[in-house]
DRENKOLKE-765089 format. One record per residue (C-alpha): residue in one letter; residue number from 1; x, y, z. Coordinates in Angstrom, 1 decimal, m for minus. Example, Ala and Ser with C-alpha at 12.3 -4.5 7.8 and 13.67 -1.06 7.14 Angstrom:
residues 2
  aa    i       X       Y       Z
   a    1    12.3    m4.5     7.8
   s    2    13.7    m1.1     7.1
***
This chain:
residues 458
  aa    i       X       Y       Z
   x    1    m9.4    28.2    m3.8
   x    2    m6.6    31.0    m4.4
   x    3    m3.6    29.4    m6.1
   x    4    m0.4    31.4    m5.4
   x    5     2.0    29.0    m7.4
   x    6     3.4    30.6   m10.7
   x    7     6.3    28.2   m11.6
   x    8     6.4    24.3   m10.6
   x    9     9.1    22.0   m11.8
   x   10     8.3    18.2   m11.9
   x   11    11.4    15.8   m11.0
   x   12    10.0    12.5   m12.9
   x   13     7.8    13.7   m14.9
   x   14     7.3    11.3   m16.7
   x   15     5.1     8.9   m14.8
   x   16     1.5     7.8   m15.5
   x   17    m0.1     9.9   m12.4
   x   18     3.2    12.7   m12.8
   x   19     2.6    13.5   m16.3
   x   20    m1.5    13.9   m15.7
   x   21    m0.9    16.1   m12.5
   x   22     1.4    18.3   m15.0
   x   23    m0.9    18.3   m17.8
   x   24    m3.5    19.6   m14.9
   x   25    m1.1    22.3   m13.5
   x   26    m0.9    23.2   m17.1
   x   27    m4.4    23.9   m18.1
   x   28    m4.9    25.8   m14.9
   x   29    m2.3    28.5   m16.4
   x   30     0.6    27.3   m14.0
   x   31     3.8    27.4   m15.8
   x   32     5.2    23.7   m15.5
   x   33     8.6    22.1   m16.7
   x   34    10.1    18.9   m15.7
   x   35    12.6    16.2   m16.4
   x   36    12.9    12.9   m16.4
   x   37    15.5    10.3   m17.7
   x   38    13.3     7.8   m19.5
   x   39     9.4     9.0   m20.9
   x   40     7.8     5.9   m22.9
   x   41     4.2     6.3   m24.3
   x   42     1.7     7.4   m23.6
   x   43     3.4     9.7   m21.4
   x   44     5.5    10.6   m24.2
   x   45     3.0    11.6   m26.5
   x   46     0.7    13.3   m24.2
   x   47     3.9    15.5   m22.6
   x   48     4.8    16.6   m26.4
   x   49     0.4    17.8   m27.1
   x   50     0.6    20.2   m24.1
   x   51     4.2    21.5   m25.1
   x   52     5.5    19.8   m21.6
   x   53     7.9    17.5   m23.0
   x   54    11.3    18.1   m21.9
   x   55    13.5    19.1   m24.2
   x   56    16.5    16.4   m23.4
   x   57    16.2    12.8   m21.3
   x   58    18.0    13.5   m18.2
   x   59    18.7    15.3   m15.3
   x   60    20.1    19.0   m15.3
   x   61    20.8    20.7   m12.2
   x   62    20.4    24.2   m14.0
   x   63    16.7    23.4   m14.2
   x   64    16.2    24.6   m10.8
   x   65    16.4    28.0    m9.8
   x   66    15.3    30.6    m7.1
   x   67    12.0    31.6    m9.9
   x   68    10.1    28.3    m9.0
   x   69     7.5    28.0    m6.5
   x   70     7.7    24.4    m6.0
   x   71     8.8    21.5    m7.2
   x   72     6.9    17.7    m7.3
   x   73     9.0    14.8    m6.9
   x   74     8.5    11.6    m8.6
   x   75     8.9     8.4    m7.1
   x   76    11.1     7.3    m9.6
   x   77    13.5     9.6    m9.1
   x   78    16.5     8.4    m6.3
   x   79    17.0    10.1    m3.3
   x   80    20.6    11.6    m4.9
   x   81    18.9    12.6    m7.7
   x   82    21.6    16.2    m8.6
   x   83    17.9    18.5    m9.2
   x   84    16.8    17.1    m5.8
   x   85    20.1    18.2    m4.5
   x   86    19.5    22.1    m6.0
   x   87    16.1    22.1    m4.8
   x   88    16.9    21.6    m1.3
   x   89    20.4    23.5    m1.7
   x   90    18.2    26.8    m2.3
   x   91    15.2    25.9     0.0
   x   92    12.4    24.9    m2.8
   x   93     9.4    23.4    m1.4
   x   94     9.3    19.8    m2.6
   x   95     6.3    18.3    m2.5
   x   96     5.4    14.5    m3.3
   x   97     2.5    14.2    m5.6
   x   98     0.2    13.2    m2.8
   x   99     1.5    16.1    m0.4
   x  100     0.5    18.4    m3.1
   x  101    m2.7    17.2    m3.8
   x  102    m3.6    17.3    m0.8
   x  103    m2.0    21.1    m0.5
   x  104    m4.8    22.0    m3.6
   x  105    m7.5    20.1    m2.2
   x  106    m7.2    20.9     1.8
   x  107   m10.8    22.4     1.5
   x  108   m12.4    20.2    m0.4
   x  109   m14.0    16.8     0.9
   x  110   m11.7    14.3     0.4
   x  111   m12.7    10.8    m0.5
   x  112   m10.1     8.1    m0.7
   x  113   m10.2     4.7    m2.4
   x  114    m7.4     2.2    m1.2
   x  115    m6.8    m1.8    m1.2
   x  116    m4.7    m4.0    m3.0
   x  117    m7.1    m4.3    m5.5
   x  118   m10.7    m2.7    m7.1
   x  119    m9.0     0.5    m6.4
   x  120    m9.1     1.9    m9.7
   x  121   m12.3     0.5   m10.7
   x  122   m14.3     1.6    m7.5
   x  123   m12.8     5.5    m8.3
   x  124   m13.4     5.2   m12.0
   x  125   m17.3     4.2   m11.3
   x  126   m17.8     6.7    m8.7
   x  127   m16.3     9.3   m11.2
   x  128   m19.0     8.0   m14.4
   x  129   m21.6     8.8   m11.7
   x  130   m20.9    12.2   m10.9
   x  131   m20.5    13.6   m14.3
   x  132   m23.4    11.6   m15.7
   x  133   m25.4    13.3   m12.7
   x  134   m23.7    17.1   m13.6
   x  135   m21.7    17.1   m10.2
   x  136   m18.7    18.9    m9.8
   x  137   m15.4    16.2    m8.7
   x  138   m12.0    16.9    m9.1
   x  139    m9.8    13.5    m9.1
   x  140    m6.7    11.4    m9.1
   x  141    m7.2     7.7   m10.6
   x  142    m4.9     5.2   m11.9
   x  143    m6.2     4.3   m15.6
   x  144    m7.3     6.4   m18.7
   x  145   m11.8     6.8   m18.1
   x  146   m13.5     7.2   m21.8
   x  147   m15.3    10.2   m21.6
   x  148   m12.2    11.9   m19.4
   x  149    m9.3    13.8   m21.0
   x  150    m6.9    13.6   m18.1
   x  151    m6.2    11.4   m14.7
   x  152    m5.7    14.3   m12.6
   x  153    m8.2    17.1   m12.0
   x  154    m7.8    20.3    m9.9
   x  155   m10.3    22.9   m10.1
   x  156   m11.2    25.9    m8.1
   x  157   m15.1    24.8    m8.1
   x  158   m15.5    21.5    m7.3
   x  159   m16.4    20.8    m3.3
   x  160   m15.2    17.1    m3.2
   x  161   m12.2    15.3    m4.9
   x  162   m12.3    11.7    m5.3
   x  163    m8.6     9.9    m5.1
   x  164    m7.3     6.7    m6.0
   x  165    m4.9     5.9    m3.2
   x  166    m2.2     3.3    m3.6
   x  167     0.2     2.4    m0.5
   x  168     3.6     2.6    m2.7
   x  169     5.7     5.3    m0.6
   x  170     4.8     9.1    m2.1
   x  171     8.9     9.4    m3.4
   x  172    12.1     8.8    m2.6
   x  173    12.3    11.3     0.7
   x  174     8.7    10.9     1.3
   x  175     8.9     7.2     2.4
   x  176     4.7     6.2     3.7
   x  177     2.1     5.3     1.6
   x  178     0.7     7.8    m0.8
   x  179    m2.5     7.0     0.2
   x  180    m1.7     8.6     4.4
   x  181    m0.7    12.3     2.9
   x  182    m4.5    12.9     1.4
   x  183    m6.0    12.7     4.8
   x  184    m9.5    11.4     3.8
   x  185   m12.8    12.5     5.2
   x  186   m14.2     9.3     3.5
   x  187   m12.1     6.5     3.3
   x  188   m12.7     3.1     1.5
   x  189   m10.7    m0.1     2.0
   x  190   m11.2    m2.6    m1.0
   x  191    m9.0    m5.6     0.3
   x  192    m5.5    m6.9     1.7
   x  193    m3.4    m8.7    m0.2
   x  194     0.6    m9.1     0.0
   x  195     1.8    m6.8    m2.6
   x  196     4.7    m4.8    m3.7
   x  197     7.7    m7.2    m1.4
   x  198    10.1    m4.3    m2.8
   x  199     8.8    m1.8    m0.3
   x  200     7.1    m4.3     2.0
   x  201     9.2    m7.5     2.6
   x  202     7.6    m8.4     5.5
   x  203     3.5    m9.4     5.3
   x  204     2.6    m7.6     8.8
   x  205     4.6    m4.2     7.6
   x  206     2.2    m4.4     4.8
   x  207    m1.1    m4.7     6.4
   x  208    m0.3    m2.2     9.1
   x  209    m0.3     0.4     6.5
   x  210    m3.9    m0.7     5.8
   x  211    m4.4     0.3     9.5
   x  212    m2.7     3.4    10.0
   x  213    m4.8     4.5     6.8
   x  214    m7.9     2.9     9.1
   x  215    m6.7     5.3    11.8
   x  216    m6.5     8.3    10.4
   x  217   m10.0     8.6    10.0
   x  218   m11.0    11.7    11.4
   x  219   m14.0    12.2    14.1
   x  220   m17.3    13.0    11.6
   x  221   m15.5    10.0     9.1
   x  222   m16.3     7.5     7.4
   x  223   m15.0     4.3     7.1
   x  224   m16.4     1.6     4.0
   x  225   m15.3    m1.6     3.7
   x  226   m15.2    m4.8     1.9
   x  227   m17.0    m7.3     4.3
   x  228   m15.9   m10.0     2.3
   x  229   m12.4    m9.8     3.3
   x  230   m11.1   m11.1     6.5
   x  231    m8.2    m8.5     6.7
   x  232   m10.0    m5.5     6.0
   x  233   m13.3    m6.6     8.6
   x  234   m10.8    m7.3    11.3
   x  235    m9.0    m3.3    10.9
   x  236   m12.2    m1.7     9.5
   x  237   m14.2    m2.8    12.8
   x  238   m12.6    m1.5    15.3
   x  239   m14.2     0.9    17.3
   x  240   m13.2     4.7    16.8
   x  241   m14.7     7.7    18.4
   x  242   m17.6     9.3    15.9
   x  243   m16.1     7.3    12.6
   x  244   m19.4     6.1    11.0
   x  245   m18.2     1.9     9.8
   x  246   m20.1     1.0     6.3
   x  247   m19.9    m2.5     5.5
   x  248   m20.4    m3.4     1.7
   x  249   m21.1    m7.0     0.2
   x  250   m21.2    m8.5    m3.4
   x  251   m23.9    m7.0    m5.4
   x  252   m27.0    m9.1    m6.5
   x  253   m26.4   m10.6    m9.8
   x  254   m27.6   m12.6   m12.6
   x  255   m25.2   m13.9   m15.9
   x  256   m27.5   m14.7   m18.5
   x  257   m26.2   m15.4   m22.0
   x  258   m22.9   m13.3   m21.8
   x  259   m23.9   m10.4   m19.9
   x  260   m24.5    m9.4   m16.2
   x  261   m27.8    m7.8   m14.6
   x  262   m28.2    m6.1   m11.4
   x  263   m30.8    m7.7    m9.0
   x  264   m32.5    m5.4    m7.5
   x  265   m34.7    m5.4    m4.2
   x  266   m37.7    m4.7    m6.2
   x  267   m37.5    m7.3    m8.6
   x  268   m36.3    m5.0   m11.5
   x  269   m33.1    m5.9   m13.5
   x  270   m30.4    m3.4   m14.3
   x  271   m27.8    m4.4   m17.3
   x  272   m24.5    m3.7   m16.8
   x  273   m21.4    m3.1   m18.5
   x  274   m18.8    m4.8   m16.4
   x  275   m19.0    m8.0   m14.7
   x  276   m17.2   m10.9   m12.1
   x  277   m17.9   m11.0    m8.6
   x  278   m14.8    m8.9    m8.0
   x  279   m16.4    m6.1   m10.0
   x  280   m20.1    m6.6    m8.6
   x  281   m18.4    m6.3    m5.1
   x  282   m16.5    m2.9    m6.4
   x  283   m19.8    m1.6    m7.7
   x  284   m21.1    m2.0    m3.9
   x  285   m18.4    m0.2    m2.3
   x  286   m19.1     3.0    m5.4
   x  287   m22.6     2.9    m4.3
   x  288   m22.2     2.4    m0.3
   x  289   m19.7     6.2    m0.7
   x  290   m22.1     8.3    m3.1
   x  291   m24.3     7.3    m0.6
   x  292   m22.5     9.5     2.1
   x  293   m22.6    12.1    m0.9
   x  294   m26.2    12.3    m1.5
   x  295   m26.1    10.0    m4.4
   x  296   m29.6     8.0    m4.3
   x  297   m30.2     4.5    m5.8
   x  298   m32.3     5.8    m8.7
   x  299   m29.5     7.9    m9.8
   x  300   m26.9     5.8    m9.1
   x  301   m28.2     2.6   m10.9
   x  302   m29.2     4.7   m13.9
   x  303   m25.7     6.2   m14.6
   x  304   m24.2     2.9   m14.1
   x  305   m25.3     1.4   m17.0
   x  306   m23.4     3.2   m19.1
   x  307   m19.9     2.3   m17.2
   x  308   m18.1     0.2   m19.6
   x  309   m14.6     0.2   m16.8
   x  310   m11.5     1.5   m16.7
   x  311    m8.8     1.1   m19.5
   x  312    m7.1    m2.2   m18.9
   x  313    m9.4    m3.8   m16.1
   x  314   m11.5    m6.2   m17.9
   x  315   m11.1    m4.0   m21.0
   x  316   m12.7    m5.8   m24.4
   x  317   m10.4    m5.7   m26.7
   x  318   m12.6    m7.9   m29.9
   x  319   m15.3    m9.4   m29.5
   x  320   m17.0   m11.6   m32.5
   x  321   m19.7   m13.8   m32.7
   x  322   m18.1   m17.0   m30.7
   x  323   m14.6   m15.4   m29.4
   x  324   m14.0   m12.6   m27.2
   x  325   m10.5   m10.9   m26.1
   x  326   m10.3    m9.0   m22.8
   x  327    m7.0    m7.7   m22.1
   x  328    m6.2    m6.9   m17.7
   x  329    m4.1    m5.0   m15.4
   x  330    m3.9    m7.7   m13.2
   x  331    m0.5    m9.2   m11.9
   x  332    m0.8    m9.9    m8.2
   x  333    m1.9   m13.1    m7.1
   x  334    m5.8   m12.0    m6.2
   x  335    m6.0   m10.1    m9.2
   x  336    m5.3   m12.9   m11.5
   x  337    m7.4   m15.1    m9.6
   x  338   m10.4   m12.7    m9.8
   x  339    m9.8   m11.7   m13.5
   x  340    m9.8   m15.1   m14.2
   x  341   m12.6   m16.2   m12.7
   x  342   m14.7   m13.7   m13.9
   x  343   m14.2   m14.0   m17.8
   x  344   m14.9   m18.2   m17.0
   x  345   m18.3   m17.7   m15.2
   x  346   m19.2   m14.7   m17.8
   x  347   m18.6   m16.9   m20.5
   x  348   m18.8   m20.5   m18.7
   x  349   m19.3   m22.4   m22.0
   x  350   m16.3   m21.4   m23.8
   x  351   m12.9   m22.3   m23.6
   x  352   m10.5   m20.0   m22.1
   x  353    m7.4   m19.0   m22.9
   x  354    m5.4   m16.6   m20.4
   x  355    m2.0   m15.1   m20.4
   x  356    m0.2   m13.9   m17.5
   x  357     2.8   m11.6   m18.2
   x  358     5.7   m11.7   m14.7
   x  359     6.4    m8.4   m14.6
   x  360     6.9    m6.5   m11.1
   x  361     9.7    m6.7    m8.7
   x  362     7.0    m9.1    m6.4
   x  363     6.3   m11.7    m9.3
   x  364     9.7   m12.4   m10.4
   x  365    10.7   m12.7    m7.0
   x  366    11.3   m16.5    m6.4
   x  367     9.9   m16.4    m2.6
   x  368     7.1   m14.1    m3.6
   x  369     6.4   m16.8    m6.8
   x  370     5.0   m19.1    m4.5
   x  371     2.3   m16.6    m3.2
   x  372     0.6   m17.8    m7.2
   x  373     0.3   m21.3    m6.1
   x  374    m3.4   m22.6    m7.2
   x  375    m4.5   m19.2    m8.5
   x  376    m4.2   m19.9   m12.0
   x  377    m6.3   m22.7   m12.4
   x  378    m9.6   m21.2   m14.1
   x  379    m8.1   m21.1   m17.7
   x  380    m8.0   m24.4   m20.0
   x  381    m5.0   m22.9   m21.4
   x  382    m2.4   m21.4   m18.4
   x  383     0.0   m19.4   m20.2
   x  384     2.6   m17.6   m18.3
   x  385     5.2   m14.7   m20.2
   x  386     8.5   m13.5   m18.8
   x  387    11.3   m11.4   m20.2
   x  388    14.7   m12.1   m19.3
   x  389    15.8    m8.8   m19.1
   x  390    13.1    m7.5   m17.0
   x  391    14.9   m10.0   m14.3
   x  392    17.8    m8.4   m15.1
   x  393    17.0    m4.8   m15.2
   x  394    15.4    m5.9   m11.6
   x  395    18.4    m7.2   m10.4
   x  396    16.5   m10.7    m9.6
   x  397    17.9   m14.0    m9.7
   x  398    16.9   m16.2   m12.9
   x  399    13.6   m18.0   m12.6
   x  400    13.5   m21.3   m14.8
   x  401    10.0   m22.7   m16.7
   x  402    10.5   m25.0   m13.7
   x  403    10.3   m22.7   m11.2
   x  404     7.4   m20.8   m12.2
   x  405     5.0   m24.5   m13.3
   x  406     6.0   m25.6    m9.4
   x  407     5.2   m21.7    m7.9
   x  408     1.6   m22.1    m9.7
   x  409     1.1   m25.4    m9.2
   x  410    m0.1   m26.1   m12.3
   x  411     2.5   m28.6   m14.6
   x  412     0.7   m27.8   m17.8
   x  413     1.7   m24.3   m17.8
   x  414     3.1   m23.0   m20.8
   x  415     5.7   m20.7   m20.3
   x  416     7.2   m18.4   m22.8
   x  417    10.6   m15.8   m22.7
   x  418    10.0   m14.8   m26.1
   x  419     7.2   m12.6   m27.2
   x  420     7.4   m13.6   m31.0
   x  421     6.9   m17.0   m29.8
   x  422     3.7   m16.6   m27.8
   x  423     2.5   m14.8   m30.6
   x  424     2.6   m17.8   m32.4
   x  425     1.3   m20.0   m30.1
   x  426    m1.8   m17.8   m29.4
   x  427    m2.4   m17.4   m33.1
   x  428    m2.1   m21.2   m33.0
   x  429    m5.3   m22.0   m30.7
   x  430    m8.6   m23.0   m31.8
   x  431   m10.5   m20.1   m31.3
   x  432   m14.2   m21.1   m32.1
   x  433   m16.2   m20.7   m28.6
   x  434   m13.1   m19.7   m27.0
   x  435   m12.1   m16.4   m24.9
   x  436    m8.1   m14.8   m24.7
   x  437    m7.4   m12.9   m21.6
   x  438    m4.7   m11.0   m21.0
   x  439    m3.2   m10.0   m17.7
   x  440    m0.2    m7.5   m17.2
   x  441     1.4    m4.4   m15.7
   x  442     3.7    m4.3   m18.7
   x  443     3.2    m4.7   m22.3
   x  444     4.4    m8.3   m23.2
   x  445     7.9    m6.9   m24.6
   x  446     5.9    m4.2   m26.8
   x  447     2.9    m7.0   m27.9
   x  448     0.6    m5.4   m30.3
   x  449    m2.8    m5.6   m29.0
   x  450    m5.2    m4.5   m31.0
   x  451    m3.3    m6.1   m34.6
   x  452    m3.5    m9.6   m32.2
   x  453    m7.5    m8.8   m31.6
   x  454    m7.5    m8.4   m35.1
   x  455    m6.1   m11.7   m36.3
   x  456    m7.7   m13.7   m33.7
   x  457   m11.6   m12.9   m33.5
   x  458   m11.6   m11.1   m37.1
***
C-alpha cells in the first residue's frame, strides 16, 4: 500500500486511540502535529517520547495551513472547534479516526470486534495469537497488550487488520458509530447492553446501531456472534444473502484451586491465564474468527496460554498467599455484574471486596442509575465511589448516598465522595482470605494503585 500523505495534523490528539494512531503515523515517517486543550497521562508522556507533544494546551488556528495533507479529528473536539473551522475554510480533508483507518486499510481484510462489552478482550486475544504464530496483523484496540508498543498499527505488509470497534459516533461532524466507517469483511458482535445515554437516550436507537453494523455485512461475510445473548441472536440471525452466521457459546471450563483450565473435546486440559464466564465466552468468539483465518485449534490453544489479558480487564494488580487485588475497566451495568462474578466463582472461598467508581455521563445519570439495580450483589463488601465534581464537570444533577444504595438495590452499600476516605476504609478491611476488586473508567480521583497493592496484600 502506497502512502501519498506527507503532513497530517491531529485535532484532539490527545486521546487514548488519537495519540496511538499519531504515534503510528509517526513511525511510518509521516510528519504529524496536533493539538489538543487538555493531554493527561499516559497520553502525555507517550506524546513527549516520540517528540509529538504539542508545544502549548490549546487550540491555534495558525496550525493549519495549505502544506497538510489531512487532518484527523478527535471526538473530543466540538463541532466549532476554530482549527476545524481553518480546515474546512481551505478545503483540508478531515478525516475521523475510523474514516482514516479505514482509508490505510481499504485493501486489507478487515476484521471488526464490536458489543457493549468483551470487545477489547476478544481483539487483544486474537492479536496474542497472531504474533505468537509469526502472522502479520495491523490493529486498533482499546487497552495497552504486554508484549505491544502501541494500540494502533498500520503497516504496508500485513494482509488483515483486526479493529476494536466501539459504537460512540467517530467525531463531532462524523455523528455514526465508529465501528460502521471500517466496513468489516468479518464482523463479530459480543453483546447488547444500554450504554452511553449521552449519545443514545433512547434504548431502541442504541440497539439499531448493533443492526445497521449487522447489515453491512458484505456478500462473502461473516457474521460471529454471542449466542448467549438474546439481542445479538435475534439481529445476528437474520437471514442475508451469502453472509456466513457463526454462533459461539461459553467455553468448556474447570476452576480448580484458583485457576481456570480449558476442557477440551479430547479430554485434555489447557491452563489459562484469564478467567469468568464472561472471558471463557470472549475466548470462543477469538477462536470461532481465527478460524475464518486459518488459525487451527492446536495453534490457537497453544498460544493462548500465555494471554495473561488486556491492561485493566481483570488485570492482577498483587497477589499474595491468601489476598489477591484485580483492578477492572468495568463501569456499565453488565460489566460490573460480569467482573464481579467472575473474581467470586475464581476465588469462591474468599471474601470479596469490590469497588465501583461512577464515573461516565450514563452512571451518574439518575434515570440511567436504576439500570445497576441487583447487579452488584456478588461482593461481601459493595463499595460504590463518586466525585462531586465529575457530576459537575458533567453538568448532572447531584446524586445522594441515597440515591445510589436505592438504584443498586443494595442498603449496605458503602458509598464514598472522598478518595482519602475510601483509602482508609479499604486499608481498614480484614484482608486474610479476602480479594479487592476494582472497577472504573476513571482513576478514583488520582488513587494510587500499585502503592494500595502494596499495603494491602504485602
Amino acid at each position: 500500500m502506497n502512502n501519498p500523505l506527507q503532513r497530517v495534523h491531529f485535532i484532539s490528539i490527545g486521546g487514548a486511540v488519537m495519540h496511538n494512531l499519531a504515534i503510528a503515523l509517526h513511525q511510518k515517517g509521516i510528519q504529524v502535529t496536533g493539538s489538543d486543550d487538555e493531554i493527561v497521562d499516559p497520553s502525555r508522556s507517550r506524546l513527549a517520547q516520540h517528540g509529538l507533544l504539542p508545544a502549548a494546551e490549546g487550540w491555534f488556528p495558525q496550525n493549519i495551513h495549505a502544506g497538510l495533507d489531512a487532518v484527523i479529528l478527535g471526538m473530543h473536539a466540538r463541532a466549532d472547534n476554530p482549527e476545524l473551522a481553518e480546515a474546512q475554510r481551505l478545503g483540508i480533508k478531515v478525516y475521523s479516526y475510523p474514516e482514516f483507518v479505514y482509508e490505510q486499510s481499504v485493501n486489507k481484510q478487515r476484521i471488526v470486534v464490536v458489543g457493549s462489552h468483551g470487545k477489547t478482550t476478544i481483539t487483544s486475544l486474537m492479536l496474542h495469537v497472531l504474533k505468537h504464530l509469526g502472522r502479520k496483523s495491523d490493529y486498533l484496540v482499546g487497552a495497552q497488550l504486554e508484549g505491544f508498543d502501541n494500540m494502533v498499527k498500520l503497516t504496508d505488509e500485513a494482509p488483515v487488520i483486526v479493529i476494536e470497534g466501539d459504537e460512540y459516533f467517530a467525531s463531532p461532524v462524523h455523528r455514526q458509530p465508529k465501528f460502521l466507517y471500517y466496513q468489516h469483511h468479518i464482523g463479530l458482535v459480543s453483546g447488547i447492553a444500554w450504554d452511553h445515554i449521552n449519545v443514545y437516550p433512547d434504548f431502541d436507537e442504541y440497539v439499531r446501531q448493533f443492526e445497521l453494523f449487522a447489515e453491512a455485512t458484505p456478500k462473502a461475510g461473516s457474521l460471529v456472534f454471542d449466542k448467549n445473548d438474546d439481542l445479538v441472536t435475534v439481529i445476528c440471525r437474520k437471514e442475508r444473502e451469502d453472509v456466513a452466521r457463526v454462533e459461539y457459546d461459553t467455553h468448556p471450563h474447570v476452576v480448580r484451586n484458583g485457576r481456570t483450565f480449558l476442557l477440551l473435546p479430547d479430554g485434555k486440559e489447557v491452563p489459562v491465564q484469564i478467567f469468568g464466564e464472561h472471558n471463557m465466552r470472549n475466548l470462543s468468539g477469538a477462536k470461532a474468527v481465527l478460524e475464518r483465518i486459518g488459525v487451527d485449534d492446536a495453534e490457537f490453544y497453544a498460544a493462548v496460554q500465555s494471554f495473561k489479558g488486556a491492561a485493566r480487564r481483570l488485570e492482577l494488580v498483587k497477589q499474595g498467599n491468601v489476598t489477591a487485588f484485580f483492578r477492572d475497566f468495568a463501569h456499565a451495568p453488565s460489566k460490573l455484574e460480569a467482573s464481579t462474578h467472575a473474581v467470586k466463582a475464581q476465588f469462591p472461598d474468599r471474601k470479596l471486596v469490590a469497588c465501583m467508581e461512577l464515573h461516565t455521563f450514563s452512571s451518574l445519570n439518575k434515570k440511567f442509575m436504576q439500570e445497576y439495580k441487583d447487579t452488584f450483589h456478588e461482593p461481601d463488601v459493595a463499595v460504590a465511589y463518586f466525585n462531586p465534581h465529575t457530576l459537575a464537570h458533567k453538568r448532572l444533577d447531584p446524586v445522594t448516598e441515597a440515591d445510589i444504595r436505592v438504584a443498586f438495590n443494595r442498603p449496605d452499600l458503602q458509598v464514598f465522595t472522598d478518595s482519602a476516605a475510601l483509602h482508609d476504609f479499604l486499608l481498614a478491611q480484614n484482608w486474610q482470605n479476602a480479594n479487592l476488586l476494582m472497577m472504573s473508567s476513571g482513576n478514583y480521583n488520582g488513587l494510587d494503585m500499585k502503592a494500595l497493592g502494596e499495603k494491602i496484600v504485602g
